[in-house]
N, C-alpha and C positions, 0 to 999 in steps of 0.2 A: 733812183733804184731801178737796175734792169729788172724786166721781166723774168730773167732766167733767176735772181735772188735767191738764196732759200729763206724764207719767212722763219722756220724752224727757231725756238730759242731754247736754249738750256740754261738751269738753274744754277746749278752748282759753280762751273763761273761767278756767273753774278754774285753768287753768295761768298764767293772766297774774296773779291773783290770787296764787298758790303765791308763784311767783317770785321775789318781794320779799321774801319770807321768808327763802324759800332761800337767796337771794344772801349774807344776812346772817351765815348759819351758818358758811360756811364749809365743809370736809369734814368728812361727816358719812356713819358705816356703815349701812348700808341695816336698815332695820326690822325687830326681830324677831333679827337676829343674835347673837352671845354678844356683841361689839364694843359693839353698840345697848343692850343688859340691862344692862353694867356702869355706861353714863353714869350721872346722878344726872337724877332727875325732871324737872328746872328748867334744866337743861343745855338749850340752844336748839338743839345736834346732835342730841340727842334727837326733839325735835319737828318736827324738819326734816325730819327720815324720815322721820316720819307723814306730814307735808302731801304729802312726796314718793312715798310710799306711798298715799295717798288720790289724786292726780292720777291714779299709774298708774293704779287700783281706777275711774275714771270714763273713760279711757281704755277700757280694755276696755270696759266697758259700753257707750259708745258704737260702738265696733265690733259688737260685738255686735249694738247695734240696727239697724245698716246691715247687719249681713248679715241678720236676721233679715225687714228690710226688701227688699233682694234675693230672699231664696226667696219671701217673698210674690208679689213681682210673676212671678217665675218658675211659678210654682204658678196665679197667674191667668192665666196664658199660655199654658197645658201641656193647656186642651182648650177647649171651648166647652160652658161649664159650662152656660148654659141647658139644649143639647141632651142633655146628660148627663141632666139632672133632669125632662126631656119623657122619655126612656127607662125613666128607673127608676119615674116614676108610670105610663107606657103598662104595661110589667107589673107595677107592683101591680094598678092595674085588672083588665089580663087574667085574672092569677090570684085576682082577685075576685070576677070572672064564672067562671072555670073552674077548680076549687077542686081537682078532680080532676086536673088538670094540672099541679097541684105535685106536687116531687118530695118522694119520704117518704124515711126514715132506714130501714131494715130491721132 
């Protein structure tokens, strides 16, 4: 995977993809339950789960990224960042020049 990738994933793909799987199974107990453990390997309820278990698993993650995506832009919103980083070099500076006018720990 290059660097440049996008991580990004989306569901609905994946879920149209699922789907046809799924349909085929029939009812099938969710992943990971004692129901799920007893099937046999090769049993296609079995794997039904996973795929159905893996949709939800990209599900979330795409939530996820919309929110994560959300507080971004919330976060770039919440000041005027240049002015921010004019204030915090103004006193570095200052206290560059005036060494004596930091404060000390005692």
């Amino acid at each position: 995977m290059s660097a440049i990738e996008s991580q990004q994933v989306s569901f609905f793909p994946v879920h149209e993809f699922v789907q046809r799987y799924l349909d085929t199974a029939g009812h099938y107990p969710p992943a990971g339950t004692p129901a799920w453990c007893e099937l046999a390997d090769g049993d296609r309820r079995k794997w039904a789960a996973l795929l159905d278990a893996a949709q939800h698993h990209v599900l979330r993650v795409e939530i996820g990224q919309e929110a994560l995506a959300e507080a971004s832009k919330a976060v770039t919103g919440a000041a005027d960042w240049s002015k921010v980083a004019q204030e915090i070099r103004g006193r570095s500076d200052f206290y560059a020049r005036n060494p004596w006018a930091k404060r000390r720990v005692a």
